[in-house]
C-alpha positions as CSV (number, residue, x, y, z in Angstrom):
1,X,-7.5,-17.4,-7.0
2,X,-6.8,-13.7,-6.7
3,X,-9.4,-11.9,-3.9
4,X,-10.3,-8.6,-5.7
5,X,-10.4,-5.6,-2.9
6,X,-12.4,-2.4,-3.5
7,X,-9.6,-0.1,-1.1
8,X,-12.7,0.2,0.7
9,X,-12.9,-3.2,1.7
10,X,-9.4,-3.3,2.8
11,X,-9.8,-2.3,6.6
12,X,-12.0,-5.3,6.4
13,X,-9.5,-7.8,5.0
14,X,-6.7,-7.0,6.8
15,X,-8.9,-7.8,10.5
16,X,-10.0,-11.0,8.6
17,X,-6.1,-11.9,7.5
18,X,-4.9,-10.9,10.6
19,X,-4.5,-14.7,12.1
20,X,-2.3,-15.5,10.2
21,X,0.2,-12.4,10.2
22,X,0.3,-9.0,9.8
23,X,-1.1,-7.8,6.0
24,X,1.2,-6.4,3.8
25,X,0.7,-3.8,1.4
26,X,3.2,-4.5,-2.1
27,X,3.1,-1.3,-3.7
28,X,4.6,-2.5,-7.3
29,X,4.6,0.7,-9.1
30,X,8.0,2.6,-10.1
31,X,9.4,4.7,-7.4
32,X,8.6,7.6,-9.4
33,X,4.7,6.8,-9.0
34,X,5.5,6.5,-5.4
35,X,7.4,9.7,-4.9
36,X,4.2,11.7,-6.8
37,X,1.4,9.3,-4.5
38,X,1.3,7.1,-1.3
39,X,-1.0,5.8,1.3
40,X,0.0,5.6,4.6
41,X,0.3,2.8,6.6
42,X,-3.0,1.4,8.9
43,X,-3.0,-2.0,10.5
44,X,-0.5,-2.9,7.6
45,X,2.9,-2.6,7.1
46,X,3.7,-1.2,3.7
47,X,6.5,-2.5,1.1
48,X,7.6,-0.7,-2.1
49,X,9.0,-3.6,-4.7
50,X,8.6,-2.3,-8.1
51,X,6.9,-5.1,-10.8
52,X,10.1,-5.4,-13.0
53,X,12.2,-5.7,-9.6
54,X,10.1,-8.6,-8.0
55,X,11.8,-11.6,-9.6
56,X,15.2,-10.8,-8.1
57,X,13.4,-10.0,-4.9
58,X,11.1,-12.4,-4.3
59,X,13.5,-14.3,-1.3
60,X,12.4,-10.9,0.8
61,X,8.9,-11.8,1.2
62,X,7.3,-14.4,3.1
63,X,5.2,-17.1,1.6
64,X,2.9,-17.6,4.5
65,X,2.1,-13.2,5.0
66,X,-1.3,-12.1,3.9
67,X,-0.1,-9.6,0.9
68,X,-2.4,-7.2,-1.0
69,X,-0.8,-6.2,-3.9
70,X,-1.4,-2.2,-5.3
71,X,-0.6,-0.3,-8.7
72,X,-1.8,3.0,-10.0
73,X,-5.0,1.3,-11.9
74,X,-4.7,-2.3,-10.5
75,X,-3.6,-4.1,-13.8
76,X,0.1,-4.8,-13.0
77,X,-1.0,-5.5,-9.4
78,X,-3.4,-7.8,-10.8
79,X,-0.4,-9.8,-12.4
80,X,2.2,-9.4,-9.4
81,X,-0.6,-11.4,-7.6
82,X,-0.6,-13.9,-9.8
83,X,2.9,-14.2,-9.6
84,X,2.5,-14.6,-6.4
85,X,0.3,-17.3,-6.1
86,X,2.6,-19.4,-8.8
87,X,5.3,-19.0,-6.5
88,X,3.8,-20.4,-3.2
89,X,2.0,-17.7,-1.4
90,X,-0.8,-18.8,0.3
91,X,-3.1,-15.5,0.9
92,X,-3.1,-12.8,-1.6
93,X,-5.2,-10.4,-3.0
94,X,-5.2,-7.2,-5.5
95,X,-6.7,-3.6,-4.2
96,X,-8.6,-3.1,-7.7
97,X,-8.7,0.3,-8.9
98,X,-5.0,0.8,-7.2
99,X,-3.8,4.2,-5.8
100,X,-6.2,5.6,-7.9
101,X,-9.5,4.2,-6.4
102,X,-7.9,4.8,-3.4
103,X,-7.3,8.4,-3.6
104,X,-11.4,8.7,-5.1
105,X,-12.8,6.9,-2.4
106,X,-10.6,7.0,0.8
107,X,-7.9,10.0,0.7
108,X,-8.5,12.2,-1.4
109,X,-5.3,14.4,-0.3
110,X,-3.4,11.7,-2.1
111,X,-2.5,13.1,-5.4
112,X,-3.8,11.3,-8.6
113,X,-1.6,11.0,-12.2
């Protein structure tokens, strides 16, 4: 099952993942999305793999890494977790709301589209 994350809560999750590895942040949205909006980095490393990219790419993640998954609205990082899961990763989660949540209730000098 997919752990739903308000961005608030993610502070929170990453402490809680943290035994077993460093968090990742899989931004999935086109790099266009992420040229115009970004977060930055804190406690988490962050990885840009675009959704229609992530089948060819899946070899560069690691099964076993906590990974929270992030869109603009949180619907295609919703399914990127789910992907996820079906392929063997043990600790995943979607930031609900994506970069837009995000830029309402934590940053708001992040741009919103």
């Amino acid at each position: 099952m997919v752990k739903q994350l308000d961005p608030t809560a993610l502070s929170a999750w990453v402490a809680e993942v943290q035994p077993h590895g460093q968090a990742l942040v899989l931004d999935v949205r086109e790099p266009w999305e992420v040229r115009t909006a970004t977060v930055k980095p804190d406690g988490f490393e962050l990885r840009t793999m675009p959704m229609s990219t992530l089948g060819a790419r899946l070899h560069e993640l690691d099964r076993s890494r906590p990974v929270a998954c992030l869109c603009h609205h949180g619907a295609r990082s919703m399914q990127v977790a789910n992907f996820l899961l079906h392929h063997g990763f043990v600790c995943v989660a979607n930031i609900s709301g994506g970069i837009d949540a995000w830029a309402q209730k934590l940053d708001r000098s992040i741009p919103r589209y």
